[in-house]
Short mmCIF file of the C-alpha atoms (twelve columns), coordinates in Angstrom:
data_MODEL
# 
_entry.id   MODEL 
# 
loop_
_atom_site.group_PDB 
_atom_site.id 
_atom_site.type_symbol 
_atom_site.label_atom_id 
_atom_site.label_alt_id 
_atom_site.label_comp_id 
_atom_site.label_asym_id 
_atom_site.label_seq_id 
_atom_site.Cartn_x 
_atom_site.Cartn_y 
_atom_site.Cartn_z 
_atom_site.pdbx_PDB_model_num 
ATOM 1   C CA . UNK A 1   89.103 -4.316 43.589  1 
ATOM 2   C CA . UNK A 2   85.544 -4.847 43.637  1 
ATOM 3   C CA . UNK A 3   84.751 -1.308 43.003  1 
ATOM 4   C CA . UNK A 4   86.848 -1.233 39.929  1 
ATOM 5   C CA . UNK A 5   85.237 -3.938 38.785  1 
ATOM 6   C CA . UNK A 6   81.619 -2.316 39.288  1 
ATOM 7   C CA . UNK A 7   82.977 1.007  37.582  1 
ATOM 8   C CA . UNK A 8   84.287 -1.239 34.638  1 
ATOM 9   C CA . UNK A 9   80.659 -2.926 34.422  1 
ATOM 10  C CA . UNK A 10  79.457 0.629  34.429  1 
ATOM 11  C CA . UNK A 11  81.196 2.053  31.574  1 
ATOM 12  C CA . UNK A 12  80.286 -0.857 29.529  1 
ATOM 13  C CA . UNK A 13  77.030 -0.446 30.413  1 
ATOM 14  C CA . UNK A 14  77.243 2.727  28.990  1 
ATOM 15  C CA . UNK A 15  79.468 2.452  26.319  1 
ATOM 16  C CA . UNK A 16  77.814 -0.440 24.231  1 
ATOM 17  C CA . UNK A 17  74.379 1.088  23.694  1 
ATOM 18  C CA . UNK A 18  76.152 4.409  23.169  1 
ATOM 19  C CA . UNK A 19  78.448 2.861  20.462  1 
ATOM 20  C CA . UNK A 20  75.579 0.954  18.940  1 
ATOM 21  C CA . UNK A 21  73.383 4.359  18.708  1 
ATOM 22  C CA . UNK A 22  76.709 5.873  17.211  1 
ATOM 23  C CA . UNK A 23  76.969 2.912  14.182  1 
ATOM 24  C CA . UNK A 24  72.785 2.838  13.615  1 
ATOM 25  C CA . UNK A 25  72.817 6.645  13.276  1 
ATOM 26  C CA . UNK A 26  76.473 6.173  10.725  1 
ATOM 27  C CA . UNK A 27  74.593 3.588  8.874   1 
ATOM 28  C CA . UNK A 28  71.182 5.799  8.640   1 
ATOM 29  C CA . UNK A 29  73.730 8.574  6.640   1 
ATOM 30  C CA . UNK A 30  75.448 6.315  4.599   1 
ATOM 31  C CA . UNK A 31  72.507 4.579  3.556   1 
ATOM 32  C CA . UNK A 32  70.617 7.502  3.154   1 
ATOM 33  C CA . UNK A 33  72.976 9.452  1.272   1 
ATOM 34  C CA . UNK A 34  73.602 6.352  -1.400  1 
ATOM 35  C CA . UNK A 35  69.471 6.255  -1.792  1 
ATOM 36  C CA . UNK A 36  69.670 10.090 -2.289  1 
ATOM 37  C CA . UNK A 37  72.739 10.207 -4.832  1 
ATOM 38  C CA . UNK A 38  71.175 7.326  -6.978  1 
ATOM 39  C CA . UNK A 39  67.294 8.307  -6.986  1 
ATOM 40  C CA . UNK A 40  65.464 8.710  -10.305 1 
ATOM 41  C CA . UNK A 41  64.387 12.047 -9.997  1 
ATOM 42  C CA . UNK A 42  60.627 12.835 -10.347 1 
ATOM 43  C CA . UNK A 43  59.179 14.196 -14.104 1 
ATOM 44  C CA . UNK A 44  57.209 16.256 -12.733 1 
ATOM 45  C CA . UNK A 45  57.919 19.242 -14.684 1 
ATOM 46  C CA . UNK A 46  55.947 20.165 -17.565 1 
ATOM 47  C CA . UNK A 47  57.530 21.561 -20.839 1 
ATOM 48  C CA . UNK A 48  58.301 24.864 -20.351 1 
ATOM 49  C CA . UNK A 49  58.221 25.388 -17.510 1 
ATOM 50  C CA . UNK A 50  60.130 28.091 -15.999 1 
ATOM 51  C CA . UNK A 51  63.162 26.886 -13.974 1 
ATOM 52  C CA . UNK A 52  65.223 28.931 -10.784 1 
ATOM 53  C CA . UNK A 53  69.203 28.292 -11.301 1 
ATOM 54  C CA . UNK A 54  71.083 29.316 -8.008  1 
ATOM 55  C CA . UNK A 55  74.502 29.615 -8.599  1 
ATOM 56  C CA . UNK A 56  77.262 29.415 -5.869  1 
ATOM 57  C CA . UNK A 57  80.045 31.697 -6.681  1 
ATOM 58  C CA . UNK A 58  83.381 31.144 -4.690  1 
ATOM 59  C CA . UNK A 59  85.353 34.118 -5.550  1 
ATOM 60  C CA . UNK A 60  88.082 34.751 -7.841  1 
ATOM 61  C CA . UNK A 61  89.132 32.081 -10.159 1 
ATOM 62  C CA . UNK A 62  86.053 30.030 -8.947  1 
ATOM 63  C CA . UNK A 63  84.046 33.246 -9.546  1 
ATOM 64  C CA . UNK A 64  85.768 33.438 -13.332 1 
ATOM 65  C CA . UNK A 65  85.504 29.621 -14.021 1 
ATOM 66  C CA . UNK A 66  81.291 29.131 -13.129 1 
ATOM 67  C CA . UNK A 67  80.664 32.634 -15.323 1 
ATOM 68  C CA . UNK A 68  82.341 31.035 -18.241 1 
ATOM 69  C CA . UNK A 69  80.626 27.795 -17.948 1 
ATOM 70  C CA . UNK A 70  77.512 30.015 -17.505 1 
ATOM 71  C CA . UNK A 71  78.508 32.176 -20.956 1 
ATOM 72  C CA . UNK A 72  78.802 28.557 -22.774 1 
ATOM 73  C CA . UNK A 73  75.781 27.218 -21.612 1 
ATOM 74  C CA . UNK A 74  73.210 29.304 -19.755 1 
ATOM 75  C CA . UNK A 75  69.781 29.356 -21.559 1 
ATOM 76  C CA . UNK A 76  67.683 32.089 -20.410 1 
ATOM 77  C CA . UNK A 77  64.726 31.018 -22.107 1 
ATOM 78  C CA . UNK A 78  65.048 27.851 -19.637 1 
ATOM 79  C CA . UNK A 79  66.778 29.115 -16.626 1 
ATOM 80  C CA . UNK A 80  64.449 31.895 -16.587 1 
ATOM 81  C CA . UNK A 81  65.397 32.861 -12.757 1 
ATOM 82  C CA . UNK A 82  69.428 33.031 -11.747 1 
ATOM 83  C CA . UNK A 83  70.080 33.525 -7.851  1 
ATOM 84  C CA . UNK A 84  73.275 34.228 -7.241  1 
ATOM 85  C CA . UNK A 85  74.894 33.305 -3.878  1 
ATOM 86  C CA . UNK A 86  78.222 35.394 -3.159  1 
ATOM 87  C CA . UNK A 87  80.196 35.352 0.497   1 
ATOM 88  C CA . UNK A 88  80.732 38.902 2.784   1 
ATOM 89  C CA . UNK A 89  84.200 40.442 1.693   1 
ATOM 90  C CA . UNK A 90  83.944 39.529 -2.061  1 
ATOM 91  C CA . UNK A 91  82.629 42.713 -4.062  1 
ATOM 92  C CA . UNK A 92  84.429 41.247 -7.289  1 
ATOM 93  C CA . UNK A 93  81.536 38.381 -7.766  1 
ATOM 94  C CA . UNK A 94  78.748 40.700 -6.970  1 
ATOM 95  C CA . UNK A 95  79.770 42.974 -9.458  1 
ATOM 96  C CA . UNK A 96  80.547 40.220 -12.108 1 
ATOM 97  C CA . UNK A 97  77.315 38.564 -11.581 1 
ATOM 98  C CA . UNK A 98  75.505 41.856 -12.057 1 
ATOM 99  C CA . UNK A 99  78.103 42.570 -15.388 1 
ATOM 100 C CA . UNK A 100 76.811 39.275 -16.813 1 
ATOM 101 C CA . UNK A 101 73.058 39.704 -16.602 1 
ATOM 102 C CA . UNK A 102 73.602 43.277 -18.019 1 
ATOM 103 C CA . UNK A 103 75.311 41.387 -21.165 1 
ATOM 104 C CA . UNK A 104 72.328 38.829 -21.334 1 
ATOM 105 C CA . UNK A 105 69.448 41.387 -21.592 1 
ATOM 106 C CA . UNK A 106 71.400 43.250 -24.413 1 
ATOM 107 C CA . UNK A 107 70.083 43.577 -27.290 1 
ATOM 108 C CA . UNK A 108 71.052 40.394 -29.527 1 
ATOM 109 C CA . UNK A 109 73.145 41.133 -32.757 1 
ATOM 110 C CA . UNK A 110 71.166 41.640 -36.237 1 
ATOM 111 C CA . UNK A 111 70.502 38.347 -38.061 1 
ATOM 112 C CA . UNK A 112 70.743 35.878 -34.811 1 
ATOM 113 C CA . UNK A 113 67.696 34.206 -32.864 1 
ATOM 114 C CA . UNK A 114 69.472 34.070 -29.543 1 
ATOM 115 C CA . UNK A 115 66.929 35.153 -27.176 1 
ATOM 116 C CA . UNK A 116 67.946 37.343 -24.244 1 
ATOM 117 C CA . UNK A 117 66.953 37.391 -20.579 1 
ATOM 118 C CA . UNK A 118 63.977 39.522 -19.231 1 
ATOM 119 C CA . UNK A 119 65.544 42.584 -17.374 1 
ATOM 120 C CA . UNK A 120 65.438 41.847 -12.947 1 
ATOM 121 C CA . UNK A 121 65.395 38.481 -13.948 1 
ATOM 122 C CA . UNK A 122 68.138 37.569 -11.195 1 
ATOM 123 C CA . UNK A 123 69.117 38.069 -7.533  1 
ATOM 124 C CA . UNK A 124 72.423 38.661 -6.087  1 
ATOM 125 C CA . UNK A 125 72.504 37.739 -2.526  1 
ATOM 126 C CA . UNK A 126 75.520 37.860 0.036   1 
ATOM 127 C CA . UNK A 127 75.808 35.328 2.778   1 
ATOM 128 C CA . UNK A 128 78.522 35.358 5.492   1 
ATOM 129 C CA . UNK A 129 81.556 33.728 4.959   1 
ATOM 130 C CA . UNK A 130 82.183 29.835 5.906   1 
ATOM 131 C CA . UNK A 131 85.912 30.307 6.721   1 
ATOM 132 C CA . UNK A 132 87.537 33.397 6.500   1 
ATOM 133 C CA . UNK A 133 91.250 33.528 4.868   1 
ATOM 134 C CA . UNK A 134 93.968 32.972 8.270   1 
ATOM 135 C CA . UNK A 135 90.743 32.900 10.639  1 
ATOM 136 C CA . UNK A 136 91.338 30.051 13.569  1 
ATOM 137 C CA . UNK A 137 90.583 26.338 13.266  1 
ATOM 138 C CA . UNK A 138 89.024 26.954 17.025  1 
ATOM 139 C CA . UNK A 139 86.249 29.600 15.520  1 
ATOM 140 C CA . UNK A 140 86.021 27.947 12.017  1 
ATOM 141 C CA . UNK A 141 83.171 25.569 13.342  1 
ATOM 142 C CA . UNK A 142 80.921 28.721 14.287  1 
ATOM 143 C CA . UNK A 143 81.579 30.563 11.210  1 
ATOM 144 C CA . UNK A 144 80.522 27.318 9.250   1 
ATOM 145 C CA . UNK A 145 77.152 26.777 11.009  1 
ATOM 146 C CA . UNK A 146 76.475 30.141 10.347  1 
ATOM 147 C CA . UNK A 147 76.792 29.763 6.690   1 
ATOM 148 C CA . UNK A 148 75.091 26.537 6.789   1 
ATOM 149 C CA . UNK A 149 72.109 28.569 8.250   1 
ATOM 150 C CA . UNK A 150 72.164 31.535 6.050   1 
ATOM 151 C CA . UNK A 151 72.213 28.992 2.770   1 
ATOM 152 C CA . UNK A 152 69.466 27.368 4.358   1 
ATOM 153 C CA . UNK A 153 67.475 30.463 4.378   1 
ATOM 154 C CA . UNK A 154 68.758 31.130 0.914   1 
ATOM 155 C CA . UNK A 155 67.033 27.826 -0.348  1 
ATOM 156 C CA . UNK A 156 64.068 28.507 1.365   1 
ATOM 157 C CA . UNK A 157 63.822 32.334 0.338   1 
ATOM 158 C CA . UNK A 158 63.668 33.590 3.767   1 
ATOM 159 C CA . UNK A 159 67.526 35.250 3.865   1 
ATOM 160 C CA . UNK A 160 67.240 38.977 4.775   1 
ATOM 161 C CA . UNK A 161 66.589 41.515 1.294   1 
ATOM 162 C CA . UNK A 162 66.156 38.440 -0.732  1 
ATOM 163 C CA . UNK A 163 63.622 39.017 -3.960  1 
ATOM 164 C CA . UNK A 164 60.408 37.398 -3.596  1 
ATOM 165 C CA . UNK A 165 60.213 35.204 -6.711  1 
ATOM 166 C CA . UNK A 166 58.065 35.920 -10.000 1 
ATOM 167 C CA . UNK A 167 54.530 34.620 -9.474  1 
ATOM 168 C CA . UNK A 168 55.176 31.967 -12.137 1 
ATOM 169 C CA . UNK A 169 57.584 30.244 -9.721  1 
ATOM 170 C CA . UNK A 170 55.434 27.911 -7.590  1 
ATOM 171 C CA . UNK A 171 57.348 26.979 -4.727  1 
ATOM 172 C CA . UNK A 172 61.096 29.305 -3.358  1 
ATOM 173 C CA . UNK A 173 63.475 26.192 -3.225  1 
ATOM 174 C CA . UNK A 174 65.876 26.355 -6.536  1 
ATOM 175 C CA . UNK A 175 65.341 23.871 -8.571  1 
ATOM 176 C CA . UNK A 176 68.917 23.677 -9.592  1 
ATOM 177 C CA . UNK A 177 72.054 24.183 -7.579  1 
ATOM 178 C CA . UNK A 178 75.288 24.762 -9.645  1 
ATOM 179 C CA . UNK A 179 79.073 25.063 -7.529  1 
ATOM 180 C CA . UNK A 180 82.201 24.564 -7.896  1 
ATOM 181 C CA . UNK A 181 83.861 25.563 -4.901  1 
ATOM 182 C CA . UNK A 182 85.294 26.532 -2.268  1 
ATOM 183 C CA . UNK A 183 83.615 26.261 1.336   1 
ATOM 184 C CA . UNK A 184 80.808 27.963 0.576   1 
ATOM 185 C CA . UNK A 185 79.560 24.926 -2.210  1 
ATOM 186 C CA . UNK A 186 79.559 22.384 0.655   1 
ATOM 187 C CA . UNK A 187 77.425 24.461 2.970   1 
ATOM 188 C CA . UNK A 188 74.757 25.160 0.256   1 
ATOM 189 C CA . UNK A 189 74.831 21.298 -0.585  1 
ATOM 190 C CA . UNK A 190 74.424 20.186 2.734   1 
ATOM 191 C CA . UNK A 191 71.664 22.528 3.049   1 
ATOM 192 C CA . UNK A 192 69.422 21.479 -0.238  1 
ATOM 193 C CA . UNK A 193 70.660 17.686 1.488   1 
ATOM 194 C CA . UNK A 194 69.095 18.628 4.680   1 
ATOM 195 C CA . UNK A 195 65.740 20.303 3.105   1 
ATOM 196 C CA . UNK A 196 65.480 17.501 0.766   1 
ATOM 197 C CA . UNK A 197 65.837 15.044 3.463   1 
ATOM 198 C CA . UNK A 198 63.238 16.968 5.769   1 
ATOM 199 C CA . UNK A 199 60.708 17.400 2.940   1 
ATOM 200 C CA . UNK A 200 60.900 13.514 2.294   1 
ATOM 201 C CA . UNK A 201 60.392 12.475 5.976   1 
ATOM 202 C CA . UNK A 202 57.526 14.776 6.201   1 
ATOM 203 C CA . UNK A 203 55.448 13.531 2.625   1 
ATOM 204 C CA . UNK A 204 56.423 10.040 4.037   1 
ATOM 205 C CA . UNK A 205 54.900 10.523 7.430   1 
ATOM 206 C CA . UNK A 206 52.350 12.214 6.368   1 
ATOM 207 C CA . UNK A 207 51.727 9.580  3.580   1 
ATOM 208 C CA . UNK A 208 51.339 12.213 0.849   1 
ATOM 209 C CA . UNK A 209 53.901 10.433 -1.185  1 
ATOM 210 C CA . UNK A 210 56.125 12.040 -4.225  1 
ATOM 211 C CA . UNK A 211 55.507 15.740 -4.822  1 
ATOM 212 C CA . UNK A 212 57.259 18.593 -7.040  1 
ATOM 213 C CA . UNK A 213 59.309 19.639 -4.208  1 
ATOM 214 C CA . UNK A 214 61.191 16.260 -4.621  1 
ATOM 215 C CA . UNK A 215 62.274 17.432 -7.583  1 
ATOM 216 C CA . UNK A 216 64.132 20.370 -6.669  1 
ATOM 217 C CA . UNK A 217 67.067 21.247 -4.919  1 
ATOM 218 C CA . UNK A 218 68.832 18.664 -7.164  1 
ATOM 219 C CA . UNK A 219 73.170 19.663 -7.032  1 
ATOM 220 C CA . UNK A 220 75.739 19.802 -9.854  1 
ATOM 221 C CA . UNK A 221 79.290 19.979 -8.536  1 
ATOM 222 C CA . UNK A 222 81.809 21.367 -11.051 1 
ATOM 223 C CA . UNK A 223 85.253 20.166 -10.304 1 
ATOM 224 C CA . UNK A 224 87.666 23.094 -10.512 1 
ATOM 225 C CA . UNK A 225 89.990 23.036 -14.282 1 
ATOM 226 C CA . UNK A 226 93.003 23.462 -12.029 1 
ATOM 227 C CA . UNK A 227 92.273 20.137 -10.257 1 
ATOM 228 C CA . UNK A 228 93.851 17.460 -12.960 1 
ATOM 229 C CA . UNK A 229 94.898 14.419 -10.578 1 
ATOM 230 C CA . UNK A 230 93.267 14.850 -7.843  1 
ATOM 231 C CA . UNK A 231 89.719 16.389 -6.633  1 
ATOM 232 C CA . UNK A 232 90.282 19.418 -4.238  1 
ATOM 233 C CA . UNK A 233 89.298 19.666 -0.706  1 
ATOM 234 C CA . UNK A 234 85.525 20.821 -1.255  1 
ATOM 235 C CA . UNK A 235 85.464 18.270 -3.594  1 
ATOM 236 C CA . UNK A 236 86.358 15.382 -1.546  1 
ATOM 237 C CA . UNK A 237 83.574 16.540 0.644   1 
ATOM 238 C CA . UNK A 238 80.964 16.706 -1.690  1 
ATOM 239 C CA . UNK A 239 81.537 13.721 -3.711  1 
ATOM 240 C CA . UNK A 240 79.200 11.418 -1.493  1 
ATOM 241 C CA . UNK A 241 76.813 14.910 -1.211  1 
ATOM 242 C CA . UNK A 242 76.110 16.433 -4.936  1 
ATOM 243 C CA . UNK A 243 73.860 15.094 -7.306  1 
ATOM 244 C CA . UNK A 244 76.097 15.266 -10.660 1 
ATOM 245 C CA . UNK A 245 79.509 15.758 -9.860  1 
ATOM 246 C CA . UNK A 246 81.340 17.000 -12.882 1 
ATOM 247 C CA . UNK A 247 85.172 16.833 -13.655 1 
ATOM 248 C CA . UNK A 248 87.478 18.576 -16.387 1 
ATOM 249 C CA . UNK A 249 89.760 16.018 -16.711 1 
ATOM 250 C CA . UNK A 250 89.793 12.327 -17.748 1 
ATOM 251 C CA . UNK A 251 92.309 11.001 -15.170 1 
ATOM 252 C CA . UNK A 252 89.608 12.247 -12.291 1 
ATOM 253 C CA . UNK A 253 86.604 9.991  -14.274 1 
ATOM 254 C CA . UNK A 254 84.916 7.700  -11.954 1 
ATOM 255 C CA . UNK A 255 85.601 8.393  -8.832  1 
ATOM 256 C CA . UNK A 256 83.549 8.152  -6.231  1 
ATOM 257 C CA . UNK A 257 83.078 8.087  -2.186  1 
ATOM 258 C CA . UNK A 258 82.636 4.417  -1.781  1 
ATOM 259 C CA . UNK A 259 80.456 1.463  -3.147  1 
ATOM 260 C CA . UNK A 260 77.338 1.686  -4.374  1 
ATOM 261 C CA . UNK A 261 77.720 5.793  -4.787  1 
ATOM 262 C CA . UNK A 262 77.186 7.850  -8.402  1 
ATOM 263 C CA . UNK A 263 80.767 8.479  -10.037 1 
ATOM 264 C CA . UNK A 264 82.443 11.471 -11.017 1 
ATOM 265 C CA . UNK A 265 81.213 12.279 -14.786 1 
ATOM 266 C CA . UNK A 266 84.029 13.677 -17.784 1 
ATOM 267 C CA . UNK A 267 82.629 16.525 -18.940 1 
ATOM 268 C CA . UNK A 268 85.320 17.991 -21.186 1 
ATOM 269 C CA . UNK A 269 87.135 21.572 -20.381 1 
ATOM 270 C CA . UNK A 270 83.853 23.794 -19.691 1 
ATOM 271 C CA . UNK A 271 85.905 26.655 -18.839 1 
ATOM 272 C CA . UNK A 272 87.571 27.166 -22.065 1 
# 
């Protein structure tokens, strides 16, 4: 009996501090992620300024939706650097990313000031796959931390054959992230999260305060147009993760991951 009862003093031993590391370290993320989500972002930018767009595309009808939203609204005079990010086994959104900066740098119809985009003006990169269609729930973990590391390399402009940036750019993190969907969004948001996070801790330690780099990596999650009542699985995940998180329908307005986090934003059918 009395050894029971020194085991029992044992495990609690080891059990409280554990669990109270466990909630401190929960807490840390929450509170962390609520500071990042509602942060002014930095003006550092001057006018003009060139900006890099990386754009996530998720295959097929995720692939189809982000290049209409791009056809709408991309302005190349702005977003004067596109990387596009495209997953191993999905030739159909390299060779519509690669269509749709051929159409930019054509030649712009008689009598119209649209200005077109500078020829090479983009990258199309291909990262391994997060989860592959039917693969195992037991190997999915392995496949994910390997796309988490490629996107990080991505965002830092390290990733194997990927274009060194025009001299004009002054640092190789994006300044923009634009997704919407499917695994592949949430590990290229966690990874701006994580460089974000890491470049922070390192200007506060060593006291160097705000910088430019603050002010990139920022994330815009498009919610897909098929999504109507509810938000779809990369969704859920990203809701207390993206920046601007951007819905096609009213009924998904204001949603959010819990108190005190940014809400989902109406933005109208961009798709359409």
């Amino acid at each position: 009996m009395a050894s029971f009862i020194s085991l029992c003093e044992l495990l609690l031993k080891l059990i409280i501090p554990t669990a109270t590391i466990a909630i401190l370290i929960l807490l840390i993320i929450l509170f962390s992620l609520a500071f990042s989500q509602n942060a002014t972002v930095p003006k550092f930018r001057r006018r003009g300024t060139p900006v890099h767009l990386l754009i996530v595309l998720g295959s097929g009808g995720h692939t189809t939706e982000m290049l209409y939203m791009l056809k709408k609204s991309l302005n190349t005079s702005v977003h004067t650097y596109r990387t596009y990010v495209v997953t191993s086994g999905d030739p159909f959104s390299a060779t519509k990313a690669a269509e749709f900066e051929d159409n930019l740098v054509q030649p712009p119809q008689r009598n119209t000031r649209k200005k077109v985009a500078e020829p090479k003006s983009f990258d199309v990169i291909t990262i391994p796959r997060a989860r592959r269609v039917h693969q195992s729930y037991w190997t999915a973990p392995f496949t994910t931390l390997q796309a988490l590391w490629a996107c990080l390399l991505v965002l830092c402009g390290r990733y194997p054959k990927q274009k060194k940036l025009p001299w004009k750019f002054t640092s190789p993190h994006p300044d923009i992230i634009i997704t919407n969907g499917p695994a592949v969004s949430v590990c290229m948001v966690l990874a701006a999260k994580i460089l974000r996070f890491g470049i922070f801790i390192s200007r506060w330690a060593t006291g160097q305060g705000s910088k430019p780099e603050i002010s990139r990596l920022r994330t815009i999650f498009v919610e897909s147009w098929a999504r109507i009542t509810s938000l779809s699985t990369s969704g859920v995940l990203l809701l207390p993760l993206a920046d601007k998180f951007l819905v096609q329908w009213p009924d998904l307005a204001g949603r959010r991951a819990w108190w005190g986090m940014k809400k989902t934003e109406y933005g109208g059918w961009m798709v359409l």
